[in-house]
C-alpha positions in Angstrom: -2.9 -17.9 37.5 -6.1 -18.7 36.2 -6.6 -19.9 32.7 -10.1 -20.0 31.0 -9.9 -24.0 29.5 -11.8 -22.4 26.6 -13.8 -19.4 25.0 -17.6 -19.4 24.6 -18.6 -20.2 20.9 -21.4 -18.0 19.5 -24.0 -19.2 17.0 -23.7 -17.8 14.3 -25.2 -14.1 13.9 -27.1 -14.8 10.5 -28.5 -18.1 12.1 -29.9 -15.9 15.1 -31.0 -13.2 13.4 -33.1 -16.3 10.9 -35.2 -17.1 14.2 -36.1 -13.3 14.5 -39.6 -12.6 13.0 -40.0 -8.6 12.4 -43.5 -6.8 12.2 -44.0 -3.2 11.9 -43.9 -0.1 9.5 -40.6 0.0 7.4 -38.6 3.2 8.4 -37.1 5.5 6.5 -33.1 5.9 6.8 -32.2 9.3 8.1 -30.4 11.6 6.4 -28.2 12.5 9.8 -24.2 13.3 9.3 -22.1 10.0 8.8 -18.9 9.9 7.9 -17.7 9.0 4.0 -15.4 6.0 4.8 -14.1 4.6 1.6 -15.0 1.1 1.1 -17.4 0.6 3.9 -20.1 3.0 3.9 -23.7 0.9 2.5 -24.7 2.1 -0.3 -28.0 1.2 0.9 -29.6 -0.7 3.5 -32.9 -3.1 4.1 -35.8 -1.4 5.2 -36.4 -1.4 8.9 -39.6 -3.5 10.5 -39.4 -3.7 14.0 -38.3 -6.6 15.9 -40.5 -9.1 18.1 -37.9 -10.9 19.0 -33.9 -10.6 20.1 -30.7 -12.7 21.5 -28.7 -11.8 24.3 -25.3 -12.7 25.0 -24.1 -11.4 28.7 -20.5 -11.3 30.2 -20.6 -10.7 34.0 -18.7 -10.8 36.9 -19.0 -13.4 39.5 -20.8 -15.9 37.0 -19.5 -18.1 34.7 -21.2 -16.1 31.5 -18.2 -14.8 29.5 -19.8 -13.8 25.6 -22.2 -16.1 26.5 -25.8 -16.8 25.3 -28.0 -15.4 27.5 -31.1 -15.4 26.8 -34.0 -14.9 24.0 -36.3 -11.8 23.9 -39.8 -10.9 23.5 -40.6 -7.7 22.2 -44.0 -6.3 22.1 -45.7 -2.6 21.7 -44.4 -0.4 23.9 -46.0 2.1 26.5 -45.3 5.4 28.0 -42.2 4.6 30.7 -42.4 6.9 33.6 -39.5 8.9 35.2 -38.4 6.5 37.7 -38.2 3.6 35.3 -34.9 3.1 34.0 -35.2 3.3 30.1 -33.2 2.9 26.6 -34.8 4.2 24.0 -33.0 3.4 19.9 -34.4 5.2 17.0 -33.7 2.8 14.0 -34.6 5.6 11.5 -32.1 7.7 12.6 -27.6 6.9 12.0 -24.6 8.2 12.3 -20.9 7.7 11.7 -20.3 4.4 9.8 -17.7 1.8 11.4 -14.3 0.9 10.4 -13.7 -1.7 12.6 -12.0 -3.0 15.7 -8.6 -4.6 16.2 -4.9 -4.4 18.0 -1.6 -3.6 17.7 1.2 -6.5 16.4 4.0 -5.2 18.3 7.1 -6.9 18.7 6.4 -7.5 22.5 3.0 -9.7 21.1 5.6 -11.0 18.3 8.1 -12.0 20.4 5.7 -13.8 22.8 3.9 -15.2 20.6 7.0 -16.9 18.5 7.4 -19.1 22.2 4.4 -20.4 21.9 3.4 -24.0 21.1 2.0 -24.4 17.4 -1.4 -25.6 19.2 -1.7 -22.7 21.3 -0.7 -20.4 18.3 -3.4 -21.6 16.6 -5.8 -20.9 19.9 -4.3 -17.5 20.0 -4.8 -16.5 16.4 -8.7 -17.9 16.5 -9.2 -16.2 19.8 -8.7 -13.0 18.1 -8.9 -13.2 14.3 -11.8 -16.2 14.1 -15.1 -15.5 13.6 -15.6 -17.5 16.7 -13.2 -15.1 18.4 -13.4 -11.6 18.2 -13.2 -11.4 14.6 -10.8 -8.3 14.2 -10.8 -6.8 10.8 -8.2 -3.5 11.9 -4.6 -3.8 13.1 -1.9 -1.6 13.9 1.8 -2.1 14.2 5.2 -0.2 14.4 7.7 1.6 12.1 10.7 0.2 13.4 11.0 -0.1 17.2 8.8 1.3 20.0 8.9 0.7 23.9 7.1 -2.8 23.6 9.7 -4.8 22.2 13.3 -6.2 23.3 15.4 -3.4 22.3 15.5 0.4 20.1 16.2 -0.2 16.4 16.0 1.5 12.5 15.9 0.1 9.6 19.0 2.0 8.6 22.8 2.3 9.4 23.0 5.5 11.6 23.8 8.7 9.3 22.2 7.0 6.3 20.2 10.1 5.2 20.0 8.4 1.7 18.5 5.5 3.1 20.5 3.4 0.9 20.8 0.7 3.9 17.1 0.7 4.1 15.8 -2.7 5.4 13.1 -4.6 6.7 15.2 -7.9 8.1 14.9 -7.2 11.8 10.7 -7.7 11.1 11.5 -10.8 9.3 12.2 -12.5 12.4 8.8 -12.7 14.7 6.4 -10.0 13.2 6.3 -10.1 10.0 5.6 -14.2 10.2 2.4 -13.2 13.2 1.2 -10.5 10.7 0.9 -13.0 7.9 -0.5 -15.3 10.0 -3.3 -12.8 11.9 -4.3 -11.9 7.7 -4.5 -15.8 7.4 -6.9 -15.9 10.3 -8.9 -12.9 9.9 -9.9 -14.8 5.8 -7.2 -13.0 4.2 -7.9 -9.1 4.9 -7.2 -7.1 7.9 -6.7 -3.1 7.9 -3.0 -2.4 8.5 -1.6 0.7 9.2 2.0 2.0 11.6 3.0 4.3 13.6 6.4 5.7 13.9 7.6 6.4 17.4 10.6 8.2 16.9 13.1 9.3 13.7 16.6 7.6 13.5 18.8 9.7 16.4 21.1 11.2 14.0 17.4 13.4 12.1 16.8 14.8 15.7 18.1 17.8 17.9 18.7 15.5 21.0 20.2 12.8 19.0 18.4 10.4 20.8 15.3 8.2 19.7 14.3 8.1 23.4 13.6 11.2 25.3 11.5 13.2 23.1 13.1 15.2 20.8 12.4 17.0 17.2 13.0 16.4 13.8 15.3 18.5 12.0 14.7 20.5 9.4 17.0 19.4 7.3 15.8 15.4 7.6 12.5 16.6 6.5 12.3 14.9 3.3 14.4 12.0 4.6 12.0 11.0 7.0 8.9 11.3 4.3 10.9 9.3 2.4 11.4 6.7 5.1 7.5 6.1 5.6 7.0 5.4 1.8 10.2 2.9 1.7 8.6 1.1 4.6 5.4 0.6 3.0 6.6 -0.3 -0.4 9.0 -3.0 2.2 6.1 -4.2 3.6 4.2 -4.7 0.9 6.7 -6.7 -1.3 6.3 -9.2 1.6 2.7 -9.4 0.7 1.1 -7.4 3.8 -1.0 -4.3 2.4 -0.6 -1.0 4.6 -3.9 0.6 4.5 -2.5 4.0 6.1 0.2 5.6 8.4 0.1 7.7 11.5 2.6 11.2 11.1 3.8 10.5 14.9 2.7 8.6 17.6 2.0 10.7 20.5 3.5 14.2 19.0 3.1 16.3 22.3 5.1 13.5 25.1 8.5 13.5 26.1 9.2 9.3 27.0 11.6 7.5 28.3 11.4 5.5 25.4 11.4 6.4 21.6 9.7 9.9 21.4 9.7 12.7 19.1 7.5 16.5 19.4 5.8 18.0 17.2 3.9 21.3 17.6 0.2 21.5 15.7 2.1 23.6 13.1 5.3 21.2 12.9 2.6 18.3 12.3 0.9 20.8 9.7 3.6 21.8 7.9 5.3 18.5 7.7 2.2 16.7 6.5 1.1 19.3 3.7 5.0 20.1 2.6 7.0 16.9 2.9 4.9 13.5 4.2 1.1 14.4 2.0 3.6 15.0 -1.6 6.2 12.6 -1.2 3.2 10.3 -0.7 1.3 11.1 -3.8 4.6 11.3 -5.7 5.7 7.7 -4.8 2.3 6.4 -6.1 1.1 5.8 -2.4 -1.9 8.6 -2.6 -4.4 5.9 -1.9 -2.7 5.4 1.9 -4.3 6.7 4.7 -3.0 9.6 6.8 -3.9 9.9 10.4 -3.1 12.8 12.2 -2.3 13.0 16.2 -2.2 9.8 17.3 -2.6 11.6 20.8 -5.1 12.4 23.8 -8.6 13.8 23.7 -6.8 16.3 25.4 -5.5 18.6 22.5 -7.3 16.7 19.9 -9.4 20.1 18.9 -5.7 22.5 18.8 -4.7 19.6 16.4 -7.6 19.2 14.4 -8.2 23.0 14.0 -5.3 23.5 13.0 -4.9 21.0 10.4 -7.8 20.5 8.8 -8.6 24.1 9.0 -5.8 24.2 6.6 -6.7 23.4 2.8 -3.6 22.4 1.7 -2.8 19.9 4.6 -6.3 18.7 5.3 -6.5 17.6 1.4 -3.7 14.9 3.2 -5.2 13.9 6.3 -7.9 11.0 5.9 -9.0 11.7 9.5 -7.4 12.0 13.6 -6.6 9.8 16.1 -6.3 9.8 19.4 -5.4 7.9 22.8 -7.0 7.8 26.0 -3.8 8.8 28.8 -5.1 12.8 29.3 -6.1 11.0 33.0 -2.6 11.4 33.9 -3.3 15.0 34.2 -5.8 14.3 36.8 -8.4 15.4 34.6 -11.4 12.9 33.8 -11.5 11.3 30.0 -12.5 14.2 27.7 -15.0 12.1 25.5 -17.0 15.6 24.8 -13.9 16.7 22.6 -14.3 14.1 20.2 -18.0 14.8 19.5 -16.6 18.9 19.1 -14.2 17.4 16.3 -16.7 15.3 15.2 -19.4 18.2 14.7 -16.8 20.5 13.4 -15.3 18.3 10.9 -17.8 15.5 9.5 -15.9 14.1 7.0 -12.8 13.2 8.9 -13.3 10.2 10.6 -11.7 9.8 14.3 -9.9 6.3 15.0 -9.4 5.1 18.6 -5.9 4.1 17.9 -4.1 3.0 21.3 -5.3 2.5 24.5 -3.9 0.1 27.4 -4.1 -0.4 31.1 -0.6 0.3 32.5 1.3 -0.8 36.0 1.1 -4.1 35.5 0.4 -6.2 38.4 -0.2 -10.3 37.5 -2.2 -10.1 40.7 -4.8 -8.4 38.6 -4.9 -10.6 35.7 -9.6 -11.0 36.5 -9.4 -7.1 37.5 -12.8 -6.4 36.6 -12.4 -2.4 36.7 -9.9 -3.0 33.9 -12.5 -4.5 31.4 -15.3 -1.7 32.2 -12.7 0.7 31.4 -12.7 -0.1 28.0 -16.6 -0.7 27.7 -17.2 2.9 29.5 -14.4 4.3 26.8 -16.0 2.8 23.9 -19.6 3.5 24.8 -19.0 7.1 25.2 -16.4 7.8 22.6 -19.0 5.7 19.7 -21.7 8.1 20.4 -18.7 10.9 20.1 -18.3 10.0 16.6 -15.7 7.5 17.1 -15.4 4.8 13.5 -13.4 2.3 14.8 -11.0 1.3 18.1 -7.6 0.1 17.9 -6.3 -1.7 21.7 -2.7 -1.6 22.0 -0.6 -4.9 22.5 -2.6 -8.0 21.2 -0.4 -10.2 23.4 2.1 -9.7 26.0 3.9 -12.1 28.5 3.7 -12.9 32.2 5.3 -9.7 33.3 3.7 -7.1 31.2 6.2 -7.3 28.6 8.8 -7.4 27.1 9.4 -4.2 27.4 12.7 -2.1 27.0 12.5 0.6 29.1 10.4 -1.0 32.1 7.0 0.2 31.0 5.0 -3.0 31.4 1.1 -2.9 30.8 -1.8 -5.0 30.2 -3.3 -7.1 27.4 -6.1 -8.4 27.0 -5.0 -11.7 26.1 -1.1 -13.1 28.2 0.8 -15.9 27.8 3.0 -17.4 30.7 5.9 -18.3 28.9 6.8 -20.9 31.9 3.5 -23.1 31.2 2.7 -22.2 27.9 -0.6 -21.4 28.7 -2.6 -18.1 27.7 -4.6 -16.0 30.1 -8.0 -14.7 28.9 -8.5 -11.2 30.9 -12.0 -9.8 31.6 -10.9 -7.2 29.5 -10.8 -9.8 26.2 -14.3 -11.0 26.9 -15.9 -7.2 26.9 -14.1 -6.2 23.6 -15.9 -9.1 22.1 -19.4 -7.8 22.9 -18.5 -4.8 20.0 -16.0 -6.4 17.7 -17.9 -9.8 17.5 -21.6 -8.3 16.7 -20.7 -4.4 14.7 -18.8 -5.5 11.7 -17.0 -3.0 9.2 -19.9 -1.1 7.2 -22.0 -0.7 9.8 -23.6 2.8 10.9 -24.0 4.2 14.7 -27.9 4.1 15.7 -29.3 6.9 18.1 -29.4 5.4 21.2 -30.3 7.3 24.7 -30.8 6.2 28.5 -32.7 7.7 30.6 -31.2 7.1 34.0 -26.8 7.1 34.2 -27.0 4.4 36.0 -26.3 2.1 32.5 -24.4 3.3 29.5 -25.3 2.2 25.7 -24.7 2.6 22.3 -26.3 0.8 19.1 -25.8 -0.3 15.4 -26.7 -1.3 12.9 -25.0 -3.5 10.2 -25.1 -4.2 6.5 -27.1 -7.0 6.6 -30.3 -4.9 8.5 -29.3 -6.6 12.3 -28.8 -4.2 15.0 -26.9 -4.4 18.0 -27.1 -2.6 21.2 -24.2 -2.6 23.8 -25.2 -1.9 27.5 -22.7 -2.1 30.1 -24.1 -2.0 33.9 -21.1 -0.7 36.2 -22.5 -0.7 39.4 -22.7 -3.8 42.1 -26.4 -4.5 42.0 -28.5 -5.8 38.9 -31.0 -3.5 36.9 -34.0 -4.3 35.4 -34.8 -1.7 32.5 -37.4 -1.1 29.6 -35.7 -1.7 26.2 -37.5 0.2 23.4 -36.7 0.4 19.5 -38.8 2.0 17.4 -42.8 1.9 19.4 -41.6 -1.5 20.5 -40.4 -2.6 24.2 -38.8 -5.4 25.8 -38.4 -5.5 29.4 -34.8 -7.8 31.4 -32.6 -7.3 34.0 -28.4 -7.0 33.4 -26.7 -8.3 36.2 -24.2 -6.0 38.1 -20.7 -5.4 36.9 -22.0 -7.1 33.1 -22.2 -5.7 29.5 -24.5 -7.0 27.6 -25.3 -6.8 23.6 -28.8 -7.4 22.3 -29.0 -8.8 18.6 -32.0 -8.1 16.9 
């Protein structure tokens, strides 16, 4: 198993972008659609000169660049490309959604995992991700009770206890509330929380089973609403904010593991009758609600018919949504985000799982896995997309643990045998968005005029942009790089993603 001996420090961005002189006519901000985040939407931003210079960092296959520092750029005014030239073309005047952030999920698999780890390489871990000379994640996810990626099914109740007076948090105690604490510690004491639940206790469903799909009765209605609020108010007497809950994760699959259906209208009703007032009526209004937590598949069913709702739409804070409607056979519906998008501006869609399954430790340096997510983010940003939650932060030498079987990739492992962690390609690419679009910033219109590379660009509070290009194919390919009436002209090796500061 290979292990990279240690991750490639980046200069800092203000220091880069403090060698970049700017020349040009200062543009006027557009007044195109973005999304009203609280919190992180500018309330204004520098005015735009155009750049003459830029810095490159590259990760590639077959080379030994991973985030590295690539190269510096001349820009200088731009001329009429032809047809046969490969071009990108960014319009600084002209923004979008504004960004929420990136992050993973805190699991008890990563918890676990992470707890057999020396204190040295906990500290690696934690700066790998959380450091500004990591990946600097600012957005996190994690679990109402148990899920699949952990060592067994749990509740924070005694079965039957509809009153929830046995209501407790002590089985997190143990390994994730500690590696939350410690990710908040590392991210400079903030990082956007928010949990899922996977399944209600057995006894609250028809099949009396948290595995296996399942609904929530009727009767347990309130119950459950209640059950969300307790574990917030849990959570947060430990001293870890919850910035929002999902309603379900993954309302429309029957698993093998913890599971529960709900129809559009079971999700609306629930939400606008029991979930959205019990909320507001425990003094938790402020929390976010996220709807779906599902595919692209039947995002737009979900969305239309929640937020077409007035009464449960005044609840939702936005939708999210996973990545698995492949398993259909059907390619990635990215184009049913941008409907939602369009037909709902001010709720904001959250990536808010995603995760390459069938583990194989043969396939640790996959490269396909890594342009997966680059190819997914790419397309779903310029969908409308505010921010991009991976699934399990950390995860052992076989996948795991897992306790139904259902082992899967992270982008970061740790063989528990050596002690060592494994830095996947797919770690490397995520950095070249989280480390460079920071919370705040707004989507930039970006096209190409050839598919033969994909990009998307931003630009953040400060005034720097960043543009994202990911080459896919096995040859290198030299492009024209225009913002504004200004070109630069490099190459981007094959199978790399680059991101251009400027």
């Amino acid at each position: 198993m290979r292990r990279l001996k240690q991750i490639t420090l980046i200069v800092g961005l203000a220091a880069v972008l403090a060698g970049c002189q700017k020349s040009g006519e200062p543009a006027q901000q557009s007044t195109a659609v973005a999304h009203p985040i609280e919190g992180t939407a500018p309330p204004s931003l520098p005015a735009i000169r155009l750049p003459e210079s830029a810095t490159l960092f590259t990760t590639a296959k077959d080379s030994v660049l991973r985030l590295a520092l690539d190269d510096e750029l001349t820009f200088r005014k731009g001329s009429q490309p032809t047809e046969n030239e490969i071009s990108i073309f960014v319009n600084p005047r002209i923004r979008f959604q504004t960004m929420l952030g990136f992050g993973g999920a805190i699991t008890d698999a990563s918890s676990e995992v992470f707890a057999k780890l020396s204190p040295a390489v906990q500290d690696e871990f934690l700066k790998a991700y959380y450091g500004v000379d990591g990946l600097d994640y600012s957005l996190a996810r994690t679990t109402i009770h148990s899920a699949d990626f952990g060592s067994g099914s749990y509740t924070y109740i005694e079965e039957g206890d509809s009153e929830l007076v046995t209501f407790s948090i002590d089985h997190d105690r143990q390994f994730r509330i500690p590696l939350i604490k410690r990710a908040i510690e590392a991210a400079g004491g903030e990082l956007l929380l928010y949990a899922s639940p996977w399944s209600p206790p057995a006894f609250m469903k028809d099949n009396n089973d948290m595995l296996h799909g399942g609904k929530l009765l009727p009767e347990y209605y309130q119950s459950w609403a209640n059950y969300y609020t307790r574990f917030i108010k849990a959570y947060e007497k430990e001293g870890i904010p919850i910035w929002g809950i999902t309603v379900q994760n993954e309302p429309m699959a029957t698993q093998r593991w913890e599971s529960s259906i709900y129809t559009a209208e079971e999700e609306r009703d629930f939400l606008k009758l029991y979930l959205g007032p019990t909320m507001e009526n425990e003094g938790l209004g402020d929390k976010k609600i996220i709807v779906w937590d599902h595919n692209r598949d039947l995002i737009g069913n979900r969305a239309n018919t929640i937020f077409g709702d007035p009464e449960a739409s005044r609840y939702a804070w936005g939708i999210g949504y996973h990545w698995y409607e492949v398993w259909t056979g059907s390619e990635a519906k990215h184009v049913n985000l941008q409907n939602v998008y369009e037909s709902y501006p001010d709720k904001p869609i959250l990536f808010t799982e995603g995760t390459i399954e069938s583990f194989d430790a043969e396939r640790y340096q996959y490269w396909p896995n890594a342009e997966r997510y680059a190819n997914d983010m790419i397309n779903d940003f310029n969908a409308g997309v505010v921010g991009w939650t991976d699934w399990n932060i950390l995860l052992d030498e076989n996948g795991g643990p897992n306790h139904v079987g259902n082992f899967c990739f992270a982008p970061i492992h740790a063989d528990t045998t050596t002690g060592e962690l494994i830095y996947t390609p797919t770690y490397f690419y995520l950095g070249h968005f989280s480390k460079f679009i920071k919370p705040g910033a707004q989507r930039v219109s970006t096209t190409v005029s050839q598919s033969f590379l994909l990009s998307a660009s931003f630009v953040n509070l400060d005034g720097s942009f960043a543009t994202v290009i990911l080459n896919k194919t096995d040859h290198p390919i030299s492009f024209n790089f225009y913002v504004g009436s200004q070109e630069a002209e490099w190459s981007i090796p094959a199978r790399a993603i680059q991101t251009v500061v400027y």
